[in-house]
Every structure is written in structure tokens, then in C-alpha cells.
C-alpha positions as CSV (number, residue, x, y, z in Angstrom):
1,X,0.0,0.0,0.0
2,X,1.3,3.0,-0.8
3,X,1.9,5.8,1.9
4,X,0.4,9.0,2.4
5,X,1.6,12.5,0.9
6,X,2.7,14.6,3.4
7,X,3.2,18.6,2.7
8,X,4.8,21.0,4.8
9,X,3.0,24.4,5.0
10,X,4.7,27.4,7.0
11,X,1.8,29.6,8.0
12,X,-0.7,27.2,8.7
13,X,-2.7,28.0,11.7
14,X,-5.0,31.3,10.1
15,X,-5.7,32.6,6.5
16,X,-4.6,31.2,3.7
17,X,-2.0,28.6,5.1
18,X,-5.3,27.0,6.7
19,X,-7.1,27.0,4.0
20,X,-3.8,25.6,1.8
21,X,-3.5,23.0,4.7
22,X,-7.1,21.7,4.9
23,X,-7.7,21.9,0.6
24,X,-4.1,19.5,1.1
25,X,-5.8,17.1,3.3
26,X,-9.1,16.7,1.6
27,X,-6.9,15.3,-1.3
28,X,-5.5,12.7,0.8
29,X,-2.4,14.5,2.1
30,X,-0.6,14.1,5.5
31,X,-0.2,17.8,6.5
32,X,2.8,19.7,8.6
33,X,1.8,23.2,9.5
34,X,4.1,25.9,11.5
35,X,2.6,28.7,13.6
36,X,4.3,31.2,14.9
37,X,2.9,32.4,18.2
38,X,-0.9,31.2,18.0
39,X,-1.0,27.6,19.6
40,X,-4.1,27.4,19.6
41,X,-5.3,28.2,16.1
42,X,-2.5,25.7,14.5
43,X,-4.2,22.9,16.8
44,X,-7.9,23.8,15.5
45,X,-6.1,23.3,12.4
46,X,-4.6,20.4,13.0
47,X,-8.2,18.8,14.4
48,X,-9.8,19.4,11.2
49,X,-7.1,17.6,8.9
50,X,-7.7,14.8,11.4
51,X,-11.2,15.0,10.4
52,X,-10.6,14.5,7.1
53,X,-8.9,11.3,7.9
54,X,-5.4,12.5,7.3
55,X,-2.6,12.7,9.7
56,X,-1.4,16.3,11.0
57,X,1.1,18.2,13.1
58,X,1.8,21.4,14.1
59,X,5.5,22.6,15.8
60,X,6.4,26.5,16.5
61,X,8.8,28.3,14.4
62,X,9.7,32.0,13.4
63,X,10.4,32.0,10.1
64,X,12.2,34.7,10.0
65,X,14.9,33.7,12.1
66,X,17.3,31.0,10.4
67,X,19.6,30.2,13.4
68,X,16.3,28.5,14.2
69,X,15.8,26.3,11.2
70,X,18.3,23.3,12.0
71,X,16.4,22.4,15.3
72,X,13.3,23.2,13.3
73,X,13.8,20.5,11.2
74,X,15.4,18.1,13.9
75,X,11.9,18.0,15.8
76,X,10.4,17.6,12.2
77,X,12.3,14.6,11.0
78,X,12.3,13.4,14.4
79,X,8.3,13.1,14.2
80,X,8.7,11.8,10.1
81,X,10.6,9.4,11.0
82,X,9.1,7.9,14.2
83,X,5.5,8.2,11.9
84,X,6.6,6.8,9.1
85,X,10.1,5.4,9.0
86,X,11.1,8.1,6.8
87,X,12.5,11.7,7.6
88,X,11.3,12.2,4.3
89,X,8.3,14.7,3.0
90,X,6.8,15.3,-0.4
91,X,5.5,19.1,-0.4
92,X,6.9,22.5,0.7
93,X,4.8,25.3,0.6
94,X,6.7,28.9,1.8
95,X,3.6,30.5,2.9
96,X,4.5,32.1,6.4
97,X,4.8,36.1,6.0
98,X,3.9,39.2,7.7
99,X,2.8,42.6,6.0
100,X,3.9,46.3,6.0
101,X,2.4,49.1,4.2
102,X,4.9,52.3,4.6
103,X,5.9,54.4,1.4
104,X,9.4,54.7,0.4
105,X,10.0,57.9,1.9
106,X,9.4,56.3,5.5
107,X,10.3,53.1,5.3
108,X,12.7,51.9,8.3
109,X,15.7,50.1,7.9
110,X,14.4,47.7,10.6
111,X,10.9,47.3,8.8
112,X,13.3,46.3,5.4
113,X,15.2,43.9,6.9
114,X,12.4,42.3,8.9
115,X,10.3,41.9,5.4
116,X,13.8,40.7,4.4
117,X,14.2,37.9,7.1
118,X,10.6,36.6,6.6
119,X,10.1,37.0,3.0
120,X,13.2,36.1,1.3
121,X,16.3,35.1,3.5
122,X,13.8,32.9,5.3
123,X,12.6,31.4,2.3
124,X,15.7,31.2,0.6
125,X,17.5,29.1,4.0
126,X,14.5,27.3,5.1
127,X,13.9,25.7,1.5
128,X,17.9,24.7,1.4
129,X,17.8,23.4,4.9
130,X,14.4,21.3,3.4
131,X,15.7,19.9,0.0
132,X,17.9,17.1,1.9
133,X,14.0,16.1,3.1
134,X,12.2,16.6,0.1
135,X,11.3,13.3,-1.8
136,X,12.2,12.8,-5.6
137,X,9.0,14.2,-7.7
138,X,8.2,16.1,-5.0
139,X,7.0,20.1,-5.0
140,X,8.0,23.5,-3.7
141,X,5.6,25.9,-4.1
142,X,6.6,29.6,-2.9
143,X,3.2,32.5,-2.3
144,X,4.4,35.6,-3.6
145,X,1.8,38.5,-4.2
146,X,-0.5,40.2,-7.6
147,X,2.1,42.9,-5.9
148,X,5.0,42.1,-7.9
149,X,3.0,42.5,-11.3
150,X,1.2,45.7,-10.4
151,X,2.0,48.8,-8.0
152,X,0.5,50.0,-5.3
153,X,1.3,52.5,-2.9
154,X,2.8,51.4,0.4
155,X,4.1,48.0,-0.7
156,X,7.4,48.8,-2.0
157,X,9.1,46.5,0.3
158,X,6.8,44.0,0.5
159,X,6.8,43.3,-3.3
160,X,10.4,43.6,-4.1
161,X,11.1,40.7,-1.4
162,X,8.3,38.8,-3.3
163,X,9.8,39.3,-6.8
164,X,13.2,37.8,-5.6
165,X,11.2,34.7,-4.5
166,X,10.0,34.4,-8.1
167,X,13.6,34.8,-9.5
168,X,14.2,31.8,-6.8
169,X,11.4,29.8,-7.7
170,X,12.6,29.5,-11.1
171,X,16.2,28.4,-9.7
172,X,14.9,25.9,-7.6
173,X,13.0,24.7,-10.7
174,X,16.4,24.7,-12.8
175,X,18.7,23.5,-10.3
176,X,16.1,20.5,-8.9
177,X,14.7,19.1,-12.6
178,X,17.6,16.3,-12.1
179,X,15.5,15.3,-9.2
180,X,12.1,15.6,-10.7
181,X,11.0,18.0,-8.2
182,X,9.0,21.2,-9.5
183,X,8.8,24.7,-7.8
184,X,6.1,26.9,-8.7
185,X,4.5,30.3,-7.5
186,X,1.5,31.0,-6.5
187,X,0.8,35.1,-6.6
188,X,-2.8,35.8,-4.9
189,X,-4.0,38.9,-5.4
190,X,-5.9,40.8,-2.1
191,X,-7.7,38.5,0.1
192,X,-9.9,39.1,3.2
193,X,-7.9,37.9,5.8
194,X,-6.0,39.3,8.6
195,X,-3.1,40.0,6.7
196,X,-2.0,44.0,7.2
197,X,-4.1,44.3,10.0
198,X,-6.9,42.9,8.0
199,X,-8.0,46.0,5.8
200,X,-9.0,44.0,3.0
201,X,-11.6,42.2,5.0
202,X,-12.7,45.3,7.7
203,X,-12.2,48.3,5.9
204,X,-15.5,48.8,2.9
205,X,-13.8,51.8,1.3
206,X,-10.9,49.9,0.4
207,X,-12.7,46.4,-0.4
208,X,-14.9,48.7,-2.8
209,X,-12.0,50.0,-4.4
210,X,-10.8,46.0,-5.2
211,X,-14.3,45.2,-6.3
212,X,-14.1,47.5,-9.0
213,X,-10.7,46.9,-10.2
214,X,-11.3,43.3,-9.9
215,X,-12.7,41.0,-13.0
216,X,-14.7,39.4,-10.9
217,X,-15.6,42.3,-8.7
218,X,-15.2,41.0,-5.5
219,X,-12.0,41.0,-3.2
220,X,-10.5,37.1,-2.5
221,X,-11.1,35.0,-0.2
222,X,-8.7,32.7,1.3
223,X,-10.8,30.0,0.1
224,X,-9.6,30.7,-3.4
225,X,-5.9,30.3,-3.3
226,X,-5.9,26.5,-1.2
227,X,-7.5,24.6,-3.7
228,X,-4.8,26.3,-6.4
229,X,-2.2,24.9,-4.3
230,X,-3.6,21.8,-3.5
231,X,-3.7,20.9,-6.8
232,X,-0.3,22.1,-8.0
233,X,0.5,19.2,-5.3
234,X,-1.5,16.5,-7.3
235,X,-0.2,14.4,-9.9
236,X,-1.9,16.1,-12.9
237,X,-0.1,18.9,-12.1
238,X,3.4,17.2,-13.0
239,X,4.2,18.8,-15.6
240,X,3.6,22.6,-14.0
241,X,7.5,24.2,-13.4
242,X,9.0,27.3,-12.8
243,X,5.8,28.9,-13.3
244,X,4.6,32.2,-11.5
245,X,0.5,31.6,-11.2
246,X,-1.8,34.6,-10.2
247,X,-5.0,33.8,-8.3
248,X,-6.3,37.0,-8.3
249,X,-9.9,37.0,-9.9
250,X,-8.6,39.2,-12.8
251,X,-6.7,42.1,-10.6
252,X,-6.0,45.5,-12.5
253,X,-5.8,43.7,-15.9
């Protein structure tokens, strides 16, 4: 009998590294979330995989701080290999992130380097630390943001960390192909979560202002992205690589 899929998704416990976690599990995937400071979300999480009749686990980590990553994945392999006789996983998904809006003008060299840390550095060291882990034909799939195709005020930062993740994502893919693992991006475009203090879910002014430059004229919910990355996990998606994928319901085309 064949074993399980299991996926690794930073981010898990709220928004849309929930959603990407439970979307994993109801396609018969073994799920691994991190949380960073909320316990008790990741292990509401973690109850509702189980009740989708996979297997689940949550562990703490900042992703922002690499010194961290080595025990990180000692507790992780640890648990792999007393549950399944492997240290071995299928799926990464770099989801974990945090948001600033500031303009150029204002921007801090301490808010830089912390979008740095989380965004990028973070990404960059926690997938290299991961690939000793990651099964052949297995995935990485890196969230970037609809922020790195169009401009907006405030998010300078925030989008330039997310384009180098795309210029990674398509290394990974190059330098990994001998292994037959993929890496993909997925770039949502705004979502209703509580992401930036939640202003596209609480404030109406600004969710109007989506809806009308939106296709579909509606701002996203985080129940649109987990299903995209669930399936970029399945085996139709195979042949998927280096790609950069909006899920943004037609954002400012």
C-alpha cells in the first residue's frame, strides 16, 4: 500500500496557510503546518485535517529567524521518522509572511530587513535546509503577491522581497529538474484575511476600491488560493515548473 503524501506548510494555523492545509488534506495528504505564536489556532487546524482522515502536526517556528531552522527541522524529521520510518516529506509550501504598508520615503531600515528575514532570507534558507528532506517528484511551491505584477502605494518592500522569490522559484526549478522536483509560484491577489491588519476584510472603502478593479468584482477569499495549491500538489499537475500563477480573480488587468 502506498503511503500517504505529506506537505509541509509554513503559515498554517489562520488565512490562507489554513485553507492551503485543509484543501491538502481533503486530497488525501498528511499535513505539517508551522505557527508562529498562536497555539491554539494551528491545533484547530490540525483537528480538522484529522477529520478529514489524514494525519497532521503542528511545531512552533519563526520563520524569520534562520539560526532556528536546523532544530526546526530536527523536531520535524524526528516526528517523520518515528510516523513513518522516513525523515522524508513530499511538499513545501513557503507560505509564512507578515505585511507592512509604509511608502518609500518612511520606510525603516528595521521594517526592510524584517520583510527581508521573513520573506526572502527565510525562504531562501528554510527551503535549502528542506531539500535534503524533500522526496524525488516532489514540489515546492513559494506565495508571492499580484504585488510584484502591479504597483501600489505602500508596498514597495513588500513586493520587491516577493519578486526575488519568483527569480528563486525558477532556480529551484532549474537546479532540482535532475530530481524531478517542481517549484512553482502562486501570486494571490488581495484577500480578506488578517493579513496587514486585515484591511481588505474590515475596511469597505478599500474592499470597494478592489471590487471595482477586480474582474470578478469582489475582493478574494482565502478560500480561493488553497484549492490552487492543492492541486499544484496532485499528480496532474506534473508537468507545471518554474511557473509564477496569479489567483487573483482578474486584478488591475
Amino acid at each position: 500500500m502506498e503511503k500517504n503524501k505529506i506537505a509541509l506548510v509554513t503559515g498554517g494555523s489562520r488565512g490562507l496557510g489554513r485553507d492551503m492545509a485543509i484543501n491538502l488534506s481533503k486530497k488525501g495528504m498528511d499535513v505539517i503546518i508551522t505557527y508562529n505564536s498562536n497555539k491554539e489556532s494551528a491545533n484547530k487546524v490540525i483537528r480538522e485535517i484529522q477529520n478529514n482522515g489524514q494525519k497532521a502536526k503542528a511545531f512552533q517556528l519563526d520563520a524569520s529567524k534562520i539560526k532556528e531552522f536546523e532544530s526546526f527541522f530536527d523536531q520535524v524529521t524526528s516526528y517523520l521518522t518515528t510516523e513513518y520510518g522516513s525523515p522524508n516529506f513530499d511538499f513545501l509550501i513557503n507560505n509564512a509572511g507578515t505585511g507592512v504598508n509604509q511608502r518609500i520615503e518612511k520606510t525603516t531600515e528595521v521594517e526592510f530587513d524584517e520583510m527581508l528575514n521573513i520573506h526572502f532570507k527565510g525562504v531562501y534558507f528554510l527551503t535549502q535546509k528542506a531539500l535534503s528532506y524533500i522526496n524525488s517528484k516532489g514540489r515546492i511551491i513559494n506565495i508571492s503577491s499580484g504585488l510584484t505584477r502591479f504597483s501600489l502605494p505602500g508596498s514597495s518592500v513588500y513586493a520587491c522581497m516577493k519578486g526575488a522569490v519568483e527569480i528563486f522559484s525558477r532556480y529551484l526549478a532549474k537546479e532540482l529538474g535532475d530530481k524531478g522536483i517542481t517549484s512553482n509560484v502562486i501570486a494571490p491577489g488581495a484577500i480578506a484575511t488578517d493579513f496587514g491588519g486585515g484591511v481588505n476584510r474590515d475596511d469597505q472603502g478599500k474592499r470597494d476600491i478592489i471590487a471595482n478593479i477586480t474582474a470578478l468584482g469582489r475582493v478574494g477569499e482565502a478560500e480561493d488560493i488553497g484549492g490552487v495549491v492543492a492541486f499544484l500538489c496532485t499528480e496532474e499537475a506534473q508537468w507545471i515548473n518554474g511557473q509564477r500563477i496569479e489567483v487573483s480573480g482578474g486584478m488591475l488587468l
